[in-house]
C-alpha positions in Angstrom: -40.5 3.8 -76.6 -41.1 5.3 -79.8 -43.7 8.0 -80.0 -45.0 11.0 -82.3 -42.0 13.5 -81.1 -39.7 11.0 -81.0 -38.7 12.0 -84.7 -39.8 8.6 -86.0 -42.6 8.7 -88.5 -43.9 6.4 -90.3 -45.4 7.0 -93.5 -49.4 6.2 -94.2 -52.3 7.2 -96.7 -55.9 7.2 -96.0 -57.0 6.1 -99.4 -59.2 3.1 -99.3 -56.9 1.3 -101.5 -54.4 1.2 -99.1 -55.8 -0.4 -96.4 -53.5 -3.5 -96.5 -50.3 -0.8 -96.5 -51.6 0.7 -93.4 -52.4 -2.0 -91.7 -48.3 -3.2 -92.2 -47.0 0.4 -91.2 -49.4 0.3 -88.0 -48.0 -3.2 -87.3 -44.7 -2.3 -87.7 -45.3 0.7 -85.7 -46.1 -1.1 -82.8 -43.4 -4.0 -83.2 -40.9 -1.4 -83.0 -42.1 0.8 -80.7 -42.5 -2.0 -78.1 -45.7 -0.4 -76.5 -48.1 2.3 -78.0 -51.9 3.5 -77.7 -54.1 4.5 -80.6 -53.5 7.9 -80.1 -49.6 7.4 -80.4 -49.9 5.4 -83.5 -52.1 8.0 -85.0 -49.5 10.5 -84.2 -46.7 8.2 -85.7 -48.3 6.8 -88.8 -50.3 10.3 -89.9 -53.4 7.9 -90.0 -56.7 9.2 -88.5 -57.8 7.9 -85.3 -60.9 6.1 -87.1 -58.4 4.5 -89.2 -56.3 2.8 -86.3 -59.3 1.9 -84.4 -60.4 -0.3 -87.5 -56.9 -1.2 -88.1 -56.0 -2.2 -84.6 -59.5 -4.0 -84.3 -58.2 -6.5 -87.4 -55.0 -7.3 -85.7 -56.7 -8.0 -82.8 -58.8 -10.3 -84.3 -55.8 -12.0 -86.7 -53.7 -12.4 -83.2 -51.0 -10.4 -84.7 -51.3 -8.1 -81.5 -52.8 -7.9 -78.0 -53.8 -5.6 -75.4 -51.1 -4.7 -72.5 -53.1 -3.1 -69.7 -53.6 0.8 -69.6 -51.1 3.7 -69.6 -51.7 5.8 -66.5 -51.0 9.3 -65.5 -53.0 11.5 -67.4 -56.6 12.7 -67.4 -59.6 10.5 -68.3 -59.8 7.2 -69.1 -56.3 5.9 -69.3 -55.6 4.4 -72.8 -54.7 1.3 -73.8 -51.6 0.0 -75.1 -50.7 -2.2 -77.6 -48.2 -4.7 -78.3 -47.3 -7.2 -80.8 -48.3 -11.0 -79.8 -44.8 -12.6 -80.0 -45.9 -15.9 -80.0 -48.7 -14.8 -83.3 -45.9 -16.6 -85.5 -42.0 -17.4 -86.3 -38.9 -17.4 -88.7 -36.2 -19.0 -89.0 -32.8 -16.9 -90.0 -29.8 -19.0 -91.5 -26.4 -17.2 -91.7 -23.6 -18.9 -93.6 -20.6 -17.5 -93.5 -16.8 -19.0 -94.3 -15.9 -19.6 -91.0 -19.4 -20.3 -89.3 -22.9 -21.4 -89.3 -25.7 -20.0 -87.4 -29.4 -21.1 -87.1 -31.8 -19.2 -85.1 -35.5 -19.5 -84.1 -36.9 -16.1 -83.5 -40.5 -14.9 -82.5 -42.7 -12.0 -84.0 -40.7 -9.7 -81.5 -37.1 -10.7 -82.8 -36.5 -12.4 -79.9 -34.2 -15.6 -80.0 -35.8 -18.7 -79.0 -33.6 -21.5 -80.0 -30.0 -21.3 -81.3 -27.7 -24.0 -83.4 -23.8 -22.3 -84.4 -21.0 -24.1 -85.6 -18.0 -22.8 -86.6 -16.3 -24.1 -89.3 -14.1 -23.4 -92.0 -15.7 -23.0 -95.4 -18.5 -25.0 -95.2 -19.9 -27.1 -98.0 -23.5 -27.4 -99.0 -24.1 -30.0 -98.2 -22.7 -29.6 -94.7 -25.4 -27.0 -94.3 -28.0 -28.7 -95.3 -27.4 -31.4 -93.0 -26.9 -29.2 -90.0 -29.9 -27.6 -90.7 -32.0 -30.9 -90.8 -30.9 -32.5 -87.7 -31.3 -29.3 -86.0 -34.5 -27.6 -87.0 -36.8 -29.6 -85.2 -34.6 -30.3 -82.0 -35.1 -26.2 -82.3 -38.7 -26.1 -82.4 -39.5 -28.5 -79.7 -37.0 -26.7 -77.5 -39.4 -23.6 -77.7 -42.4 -25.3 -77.7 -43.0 -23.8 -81.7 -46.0 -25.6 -83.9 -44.3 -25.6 -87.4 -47.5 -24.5 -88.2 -46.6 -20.7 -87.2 -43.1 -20.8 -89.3 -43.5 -17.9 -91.8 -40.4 -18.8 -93.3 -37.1 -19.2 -93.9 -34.1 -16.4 -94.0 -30.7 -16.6 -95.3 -27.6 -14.1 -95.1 -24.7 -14.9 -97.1 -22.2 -12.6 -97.9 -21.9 -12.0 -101.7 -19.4 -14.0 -103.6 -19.0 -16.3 -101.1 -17.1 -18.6 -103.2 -14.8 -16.3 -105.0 -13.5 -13.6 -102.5 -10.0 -15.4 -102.2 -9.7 -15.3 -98.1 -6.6 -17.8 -96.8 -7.6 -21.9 -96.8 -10.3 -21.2 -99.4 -10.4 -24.9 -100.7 -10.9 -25.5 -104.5 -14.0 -27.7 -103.7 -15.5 -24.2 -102.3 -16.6 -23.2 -105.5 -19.6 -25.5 -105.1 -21.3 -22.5 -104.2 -21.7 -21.0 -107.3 -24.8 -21.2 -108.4 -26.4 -23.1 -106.0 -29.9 -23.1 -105.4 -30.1 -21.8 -101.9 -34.0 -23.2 -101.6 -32.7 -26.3 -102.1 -30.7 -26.8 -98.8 -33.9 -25.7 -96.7 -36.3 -27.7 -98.5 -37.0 -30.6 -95.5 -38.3 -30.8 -93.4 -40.6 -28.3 -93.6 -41.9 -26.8 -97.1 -41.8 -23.0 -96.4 -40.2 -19.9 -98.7 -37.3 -18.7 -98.5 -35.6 -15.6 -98.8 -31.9 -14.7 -99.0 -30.4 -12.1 -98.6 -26.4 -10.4 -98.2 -24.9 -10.6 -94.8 -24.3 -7.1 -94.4 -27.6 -6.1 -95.6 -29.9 -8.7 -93.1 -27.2 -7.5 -90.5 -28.6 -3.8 -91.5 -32.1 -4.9 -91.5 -32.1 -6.5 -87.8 -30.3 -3.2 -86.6 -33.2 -1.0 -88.3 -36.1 -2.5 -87.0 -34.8 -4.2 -83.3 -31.6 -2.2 -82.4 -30.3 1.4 -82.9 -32.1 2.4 -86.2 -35.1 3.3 -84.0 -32.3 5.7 -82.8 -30.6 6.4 -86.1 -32.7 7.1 -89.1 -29.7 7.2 -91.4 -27.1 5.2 -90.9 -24.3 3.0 -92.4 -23.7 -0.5 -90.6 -20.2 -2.4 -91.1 -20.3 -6.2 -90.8 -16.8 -7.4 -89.2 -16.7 -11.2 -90.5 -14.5 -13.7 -91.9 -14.3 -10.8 -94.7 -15.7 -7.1 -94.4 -18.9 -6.4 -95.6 -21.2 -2.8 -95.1 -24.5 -1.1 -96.0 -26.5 1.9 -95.6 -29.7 3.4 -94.2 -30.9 6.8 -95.9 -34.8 8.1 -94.0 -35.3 4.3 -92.8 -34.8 2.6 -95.9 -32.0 0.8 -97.2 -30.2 1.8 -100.5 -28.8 -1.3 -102.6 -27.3 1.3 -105.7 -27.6 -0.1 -109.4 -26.4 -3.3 -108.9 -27.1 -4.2 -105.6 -23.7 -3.9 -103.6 -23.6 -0.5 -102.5 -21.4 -0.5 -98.8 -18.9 -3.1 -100.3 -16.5 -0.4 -98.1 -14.2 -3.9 -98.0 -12.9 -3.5 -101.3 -11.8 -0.3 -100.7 -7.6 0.1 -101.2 -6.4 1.8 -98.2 -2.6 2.2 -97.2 -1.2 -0.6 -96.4 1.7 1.3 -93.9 4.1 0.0 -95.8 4.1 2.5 -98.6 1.4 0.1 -100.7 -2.3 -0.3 -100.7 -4.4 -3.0 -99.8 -8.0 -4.0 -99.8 -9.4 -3.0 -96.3 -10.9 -6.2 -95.5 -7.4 -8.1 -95.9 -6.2 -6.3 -92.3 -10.0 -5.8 -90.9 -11.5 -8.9 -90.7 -11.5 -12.2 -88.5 -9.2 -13.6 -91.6 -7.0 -10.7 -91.2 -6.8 -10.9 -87.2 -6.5 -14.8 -87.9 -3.4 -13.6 -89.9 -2.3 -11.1 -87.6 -2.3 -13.4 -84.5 -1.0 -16.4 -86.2 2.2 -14.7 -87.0 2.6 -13.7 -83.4 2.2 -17.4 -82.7 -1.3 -17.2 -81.5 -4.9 -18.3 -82.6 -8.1 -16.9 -83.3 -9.5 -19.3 -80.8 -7.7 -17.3 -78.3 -9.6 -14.7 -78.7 -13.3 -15.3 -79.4 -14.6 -17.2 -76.8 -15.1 -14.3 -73.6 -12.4 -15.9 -72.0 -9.9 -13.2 -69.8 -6.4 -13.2 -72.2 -3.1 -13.6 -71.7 -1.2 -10.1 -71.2 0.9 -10.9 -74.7 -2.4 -11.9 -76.6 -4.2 -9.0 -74.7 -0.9 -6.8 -76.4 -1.1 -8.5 -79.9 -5.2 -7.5 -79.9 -4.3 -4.1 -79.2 -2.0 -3.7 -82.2 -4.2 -5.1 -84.4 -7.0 -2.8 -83.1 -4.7 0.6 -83.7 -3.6 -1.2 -87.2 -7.1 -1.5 -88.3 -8.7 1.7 -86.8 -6.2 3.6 -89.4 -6.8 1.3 -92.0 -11.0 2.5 -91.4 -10.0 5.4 -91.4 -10.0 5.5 -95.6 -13.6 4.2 -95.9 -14.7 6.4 -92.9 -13.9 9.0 -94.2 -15.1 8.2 -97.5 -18.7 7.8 -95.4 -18.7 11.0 -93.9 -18.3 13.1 -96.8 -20.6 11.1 -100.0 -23.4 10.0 -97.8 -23.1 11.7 -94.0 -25.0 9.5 -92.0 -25.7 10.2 -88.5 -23.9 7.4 -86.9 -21.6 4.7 -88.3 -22.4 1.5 -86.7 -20.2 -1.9 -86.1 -21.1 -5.0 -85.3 -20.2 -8.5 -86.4 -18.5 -11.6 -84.4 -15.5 -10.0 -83.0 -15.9 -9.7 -79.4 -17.9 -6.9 -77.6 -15.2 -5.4 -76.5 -12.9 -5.6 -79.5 -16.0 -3.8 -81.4 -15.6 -0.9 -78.6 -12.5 -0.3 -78.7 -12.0 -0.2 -82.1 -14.8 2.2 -82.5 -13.4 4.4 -80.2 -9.9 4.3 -81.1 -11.1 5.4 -84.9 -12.9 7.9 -83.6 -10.2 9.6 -82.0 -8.1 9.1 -85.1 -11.0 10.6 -87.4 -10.5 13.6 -85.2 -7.3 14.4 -87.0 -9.0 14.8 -90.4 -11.4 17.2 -88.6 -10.2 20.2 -90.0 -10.9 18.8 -93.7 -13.9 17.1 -93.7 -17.2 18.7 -94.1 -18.7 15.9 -91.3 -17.9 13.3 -89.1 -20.0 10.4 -88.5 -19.5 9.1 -85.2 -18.5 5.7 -84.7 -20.4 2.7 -82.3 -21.0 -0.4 -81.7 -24.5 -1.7 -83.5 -26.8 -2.7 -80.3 -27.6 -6.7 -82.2 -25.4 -9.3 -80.9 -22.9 -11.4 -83.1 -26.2 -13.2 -84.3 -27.4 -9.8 -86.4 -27.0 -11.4 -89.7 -29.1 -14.4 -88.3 -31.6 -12.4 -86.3 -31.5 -10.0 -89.5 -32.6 -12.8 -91.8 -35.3 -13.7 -89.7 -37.1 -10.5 -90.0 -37.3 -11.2 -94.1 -40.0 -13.8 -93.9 -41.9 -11.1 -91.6 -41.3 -7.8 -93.7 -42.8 -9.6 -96.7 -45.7 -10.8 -95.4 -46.7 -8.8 -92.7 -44.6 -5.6 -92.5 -44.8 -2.3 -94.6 -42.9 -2.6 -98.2 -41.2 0.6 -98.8 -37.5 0.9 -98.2 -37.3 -3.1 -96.8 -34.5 -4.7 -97.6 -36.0 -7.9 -99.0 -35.5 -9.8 -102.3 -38.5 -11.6 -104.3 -38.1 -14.9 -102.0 -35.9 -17.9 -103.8 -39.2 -20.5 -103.1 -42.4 -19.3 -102.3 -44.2 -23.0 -101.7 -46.8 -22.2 -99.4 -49.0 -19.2 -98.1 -48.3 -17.5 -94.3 -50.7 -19.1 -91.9 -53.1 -16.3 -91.1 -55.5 -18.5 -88.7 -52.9 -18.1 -85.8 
């Protein structure tokens, strides 16, 4: 639980002017904090307790967030804590990748109600648009969702998804250029949508639901089809001038052989793909939970040490221009894959200790292989309902319709 000497502070003003400001940092206060009383939020936000009791009276009153019995323990009347409603309204959070799909349904909390994946290689537009019709409302009925509370629509996409030349890229793939992502979400539902890159929403998911309640600076590595990062600086996400800072994939790194290669060609689900394929193996063999085979199991585990050095460049890199406190990994390689490789690079970072001015430690982000999905999500939230500064929204693609407020 997040509370005033937890190090977490959120930032308020008392001016009249801001009142609508407030009211979206005490919100977000108390979504990410899971449980506080008015004194907490007072403590957290800098606002005084007048303020949150007339702040906390409107959300009451919009259904945004309800009463959760009273905190015992201390003297007095025990106070009263506060939680968000998780049913007060929902989002929808599209990731499209090359070598997967994913639709979620998640509530106010982040929660995932109802879930549609498909993996398949390089996807056309059309193939997600019709996925994401014949699915949607199978979704909502599942979880007993009015369409009436959707908020909106998110989408993470990695940048240049057309052009990064990853193995089997059809021609026909460039169909993405330029598309008009609002366009494939249009039916059946008119609501706005926001996209937004893979790695960022990933980042965004992990700053409000997972460890950047922890970590108030940190850099977060998406492990995909290709290898995708961003970064966290005092809870806000920095995009540099054009919009793709953390592009740590790009990076040359040795390649072992006496060359240099782009980091995501060895660290990536294409570059596993590659690495098991040439031991005779699949991708497949890998992904699904399933106990492996002691030679797959061995062929894993050279590809883990082969890609922990090849980090090693960009982590590096990391620790000394922007020292965050924690480097976090997350992605659709397996749990356990994500571990060890964490801990196998930082073991080899250890070596470089003696040079470095810092060294961020390395883990495994606390979202599931869904974070770019449940990351999405969130943007239809932060814009209408969630505090402004340092969000890691875009102005969204289609704004059709206003958020239902009588919830």
């Amino acid at each position: 639980m997040m509370n005033g000497s937890s190090g977490a502070r959120l930032s308020g003003t008392n001016l009249e002017r801001a009142a609508d400001h407030n009211q979206r940092v005490t919100l977000h206060a108390i979504r990410v904090g899971g449980s506080l009383t008015r004194v907490e939020l007072a403590g957290i936000t800098g606002l005084t307790p007048p303020a949150i009791a007339n702040i906390t009276r409107r959300l009451l009153q919009d259904g945004l967030i309800e009463e959760a019995g009273q905190r015992r323990g201390g003297r007095g009347q025990p106070p009263t804590k506060l939680v968000v409603r998780r049913n007060a309204c929902y989002a929808i959070g599209v990731n499209i990748d090359r070598d997967h799909i994913t639709i979620v349904l998640v509530d106010f909390s982040g929660r995932i109600l109802a879930r549609v994946s498909e993996e398949v290689a390089f996807a056309l537009p059309d193939h997600v648009r019709s996925l994401y019709v014949r699915s949607v409302e199978r979704m909502l009925r599942s979880a007993e969702v009015p369409p009436s509370k959707l908020v909106g629509i998110g989408v993470a996409v990695p940048d240049d998804l057309e052009l990064v030349d990853l193995p089997g890229r059809p021609p026909e793939y460039a169909a993405w250029n330029g598309i008009d992502m609002a366009s494939l979400f249009a039916e059946p539902f008119d609501l706005p949508v926001f996209v937004e890159n893979d790695a960022a929403a990933a980042a965004s998911g992990e700053m409000q639901l997972g460890l950047g309640q922890k970590y108030n600076s940190f850099f977060y590595v998406l492990l995909s089809s290709g290898l995708g990062g961003g970064f966290v600086v005092d809870g806000a996400y920095v995009r540099g001038a054009n919009g793709r800072s953390g592009e740590l994939g790009f990076m040359l790194a040795p390649d072992g052989n006496g060359g240099r290669e782009t980091v995501q060609t060895l660290v990536s689900l294409s570059g596993l793909s590659r690495h098991l394929e040439a031991a005779g193996f699949s991708l497949t063999d890998v992904m699904h939970g399933a106990e492996l085979a002691p030679e797959v199991a061995a062929c894993v585990g050279a590809w883990i040490e082969a890609a922990a050095r090849r980090l090693c460049t960009p982590m590096a890199a990391i620790s000394c221009l922007i020292n965050p406190a924690t480097v976090l990994v997350g992605g659709r390689l397996p749990t356990v894959f994500v571990e060890q490789l964490a801990e196998r690079v930082n073991v080899l970072m250890q070596d470089q200790a003696d040079v470095l001015p810092a060294i961020a430690p390395v883990a495994r982000a606390a979202l599931s292989e869904d974070a770019p999905a449940v990351g999405a999500a969130v943007l239809p939230f932060s814009h209408f309902l969630l505090p402004k500064p340092g969000a890691l929204w875009k102005t969204p693609v289609s704004v059709t319709r206003e958020v239902v407020t009588a919830l």
